[in-house]
C-alpha positions in Angstrom: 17.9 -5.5 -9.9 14.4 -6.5 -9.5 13.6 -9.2 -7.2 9.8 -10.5 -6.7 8.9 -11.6 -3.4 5.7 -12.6 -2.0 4.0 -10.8 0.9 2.0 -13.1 3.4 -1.4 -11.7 2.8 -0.9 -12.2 -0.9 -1.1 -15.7 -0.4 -4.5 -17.8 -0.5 -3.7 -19.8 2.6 -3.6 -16.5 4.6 -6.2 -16.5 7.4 -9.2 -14.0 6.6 -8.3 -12.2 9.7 -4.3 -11.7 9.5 -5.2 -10.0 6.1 -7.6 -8.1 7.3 -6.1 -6.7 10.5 -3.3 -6.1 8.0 -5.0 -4.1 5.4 -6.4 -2.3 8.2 -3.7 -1.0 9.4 -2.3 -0.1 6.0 -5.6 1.9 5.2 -5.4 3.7 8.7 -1.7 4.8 8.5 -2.3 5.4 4.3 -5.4 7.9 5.9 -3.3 9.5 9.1 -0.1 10.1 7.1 -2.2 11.8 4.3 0.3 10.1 1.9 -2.1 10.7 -0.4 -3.5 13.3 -0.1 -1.8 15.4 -3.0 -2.9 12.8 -5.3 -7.0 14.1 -5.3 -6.4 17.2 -7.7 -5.1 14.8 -9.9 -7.7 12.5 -10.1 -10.2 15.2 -10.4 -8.2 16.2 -13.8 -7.8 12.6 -15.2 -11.2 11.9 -13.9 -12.9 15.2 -15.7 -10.2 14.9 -19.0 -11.7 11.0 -19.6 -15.2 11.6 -19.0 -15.1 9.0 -16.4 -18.5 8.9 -14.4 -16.8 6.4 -11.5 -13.5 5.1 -10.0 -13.0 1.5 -10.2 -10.2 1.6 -7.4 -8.7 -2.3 -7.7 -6.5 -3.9 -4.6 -8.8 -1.7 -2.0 -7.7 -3.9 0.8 -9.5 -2.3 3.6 -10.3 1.1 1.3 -6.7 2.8 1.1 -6.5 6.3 1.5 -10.4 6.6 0.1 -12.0 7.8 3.8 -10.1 11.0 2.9 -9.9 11.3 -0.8 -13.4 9.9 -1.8 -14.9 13.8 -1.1 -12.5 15.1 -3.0 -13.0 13.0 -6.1 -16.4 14.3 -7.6 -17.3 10.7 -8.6 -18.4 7.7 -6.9 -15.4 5.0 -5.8 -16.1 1.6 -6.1 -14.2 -0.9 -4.1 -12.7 -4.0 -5.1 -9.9 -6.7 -4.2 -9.3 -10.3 -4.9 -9.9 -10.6 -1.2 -13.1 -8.6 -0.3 -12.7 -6.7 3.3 -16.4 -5.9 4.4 -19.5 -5.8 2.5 -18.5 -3.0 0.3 -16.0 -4.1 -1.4 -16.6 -6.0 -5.0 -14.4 -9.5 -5.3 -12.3 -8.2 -8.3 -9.0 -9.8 -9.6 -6.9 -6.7 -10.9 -6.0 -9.1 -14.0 -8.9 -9.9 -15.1 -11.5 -7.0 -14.6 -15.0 -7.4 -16.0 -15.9 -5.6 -18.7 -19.3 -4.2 -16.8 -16.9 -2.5 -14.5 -16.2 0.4 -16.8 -14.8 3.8 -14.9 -11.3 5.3 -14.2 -9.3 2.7 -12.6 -6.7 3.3 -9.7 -4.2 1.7 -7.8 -2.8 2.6 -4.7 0.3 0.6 -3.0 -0.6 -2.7 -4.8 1.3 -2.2 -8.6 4.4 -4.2 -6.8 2.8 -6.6 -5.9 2.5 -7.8 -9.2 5.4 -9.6 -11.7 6.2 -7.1 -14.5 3.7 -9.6 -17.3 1.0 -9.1 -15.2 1.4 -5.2 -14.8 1.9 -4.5 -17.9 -1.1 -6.9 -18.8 -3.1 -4.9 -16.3 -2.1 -1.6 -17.9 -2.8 -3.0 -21.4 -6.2 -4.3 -20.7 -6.8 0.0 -19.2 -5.8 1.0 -22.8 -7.7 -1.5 -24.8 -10.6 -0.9 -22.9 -10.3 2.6 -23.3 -10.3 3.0 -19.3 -8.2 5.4 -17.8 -5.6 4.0 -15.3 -3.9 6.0 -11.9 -1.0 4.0 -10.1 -0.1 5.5 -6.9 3.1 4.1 -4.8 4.5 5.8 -1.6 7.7 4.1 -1.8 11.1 3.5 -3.7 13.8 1.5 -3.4 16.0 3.3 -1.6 17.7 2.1 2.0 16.1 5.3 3.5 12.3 5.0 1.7 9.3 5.1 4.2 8.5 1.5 3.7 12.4 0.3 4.2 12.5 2.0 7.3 8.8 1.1 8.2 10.8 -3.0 8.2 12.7 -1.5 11.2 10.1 -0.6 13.0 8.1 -3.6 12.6 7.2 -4.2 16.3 6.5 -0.6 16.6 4.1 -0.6 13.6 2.5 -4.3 15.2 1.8 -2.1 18.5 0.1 0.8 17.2 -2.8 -1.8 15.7 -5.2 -1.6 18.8 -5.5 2.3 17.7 -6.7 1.4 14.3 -10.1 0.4 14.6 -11.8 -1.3 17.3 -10.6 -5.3 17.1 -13.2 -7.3 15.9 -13.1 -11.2 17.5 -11.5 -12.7 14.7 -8.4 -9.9 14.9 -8.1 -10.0 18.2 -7.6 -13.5 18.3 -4.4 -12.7 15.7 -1.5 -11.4 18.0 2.2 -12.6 18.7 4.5 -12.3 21.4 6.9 -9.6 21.3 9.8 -8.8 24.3 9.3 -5.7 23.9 5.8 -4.8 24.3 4.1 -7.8 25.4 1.2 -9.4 23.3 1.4 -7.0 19.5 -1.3 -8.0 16.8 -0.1 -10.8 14.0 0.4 -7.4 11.4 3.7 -6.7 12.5 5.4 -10.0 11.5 3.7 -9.4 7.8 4.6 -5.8 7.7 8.1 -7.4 8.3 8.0 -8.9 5.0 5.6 -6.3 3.0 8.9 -3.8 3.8 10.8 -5.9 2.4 9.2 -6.4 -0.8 8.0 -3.3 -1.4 11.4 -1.9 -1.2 12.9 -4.9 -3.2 10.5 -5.5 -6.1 8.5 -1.8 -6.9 9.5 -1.2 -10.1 6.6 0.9 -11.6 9.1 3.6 -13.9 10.3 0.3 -15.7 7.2 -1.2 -16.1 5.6 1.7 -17.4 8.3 2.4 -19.8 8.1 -1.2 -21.1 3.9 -0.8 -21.1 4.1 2.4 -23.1 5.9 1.1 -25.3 4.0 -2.2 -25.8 0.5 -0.7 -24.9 0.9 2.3 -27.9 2.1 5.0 -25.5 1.1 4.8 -21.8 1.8 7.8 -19.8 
């Protein structure tokens, strides 16, 4: 069964700085893990077969897994989130994306974040726009998935932010107690419930059954 839950750095009243020591740390695990990495010669086909001359990658948080795959993509990558981290990155919604913003869109570990109307909406607005569409998830919802074990390690995951990039004032002003290591940044406690969720509500193989269906055959 699917169950939506809400992540803390969904949330409007999350301080700019949580979120963004948060999407950092997601981007710099995403990049050191390579999760992604077998995703670029697939791009490059969808890319090439579309005729797309850009990717409009939405739900960037901090930039995903782009330092690696943005070489590998033969296009430019533009940035954008509801919740802009850093100059480069265009303040998008995912549900609503302007029609100037035309390019082959991706997605990567955001897709559950959203309530099955509003993906399907989002992959709907692809095809009607003619704009090709990549969604990319790591995990599934399974009791041994990366991201349900990644809710055991929580603390472990909080300690390993100082390595991710060097803490700007704002960030370092975000940390927690924890027993076991002292002072951890605030990411841990979030990544608590973004393990959670993501194990509990990604649901992309019925959504995209239900979109092809309703969107004239999305694959």
């Amino acid at each position: 069964m699917r169950v939506h839950l809400v992540e803390i750095h969904d949330l409007p009243s999350c301080p700019p700085s949580l979120r963004d020591a948060l999407t950092d740390f997601l981007a710099f695990t995403a990049n050191l893990a390579g999760a992604y990495d077998p995703v670029a010669p697939l791009l490059r086909r969808a890319v090439a077969r579309t005729g797309a001359h850009r990717i409009i990658d939405l739900c960037s948080g901090a930039g995903g897994p782009w330092r690696t795959l943005a070489a590998q993509v033969g296009v430019p990558v533009v940035l954008t989130d509801r919740y802009p981290h850093g100059d480069n990155v265009v303040r998008v919604d995912a549900r609503a994306v302007p029609a100037e913003l035309d390019g082959f869109r991706t997605m990567f570990t955001a897709f559950h974040h959203f309530r099955p109307p509003e993906a399907r909406a989002i992959l709907a607005d692809a095809v009607q726009r003619r704009q090709g569409i990549g969604v990319f998830e790591i995990a599934r919802r399974a009791p041994l998935s990366p991201r349900c074990r990644s809710f055991a390690r929580g603390a472990g995951r909080g300690c390993s932010g100082p390595i991710c990039r060097p803490p700007c004032p704002s960030s370092a002003r975000s940390t927690a107690s924890s027993p076991a290591c002292g002072p951890i940044p605030k990411p841990s406690w979030p990544s608590w419930s973004g393990g959670v969720s993501w194990t509990s509500t990604t649901g992309t193989s019925e959504i995209f059954e239900a979109g092809g269906h309703r969107c004239g055959g999305v694959t």
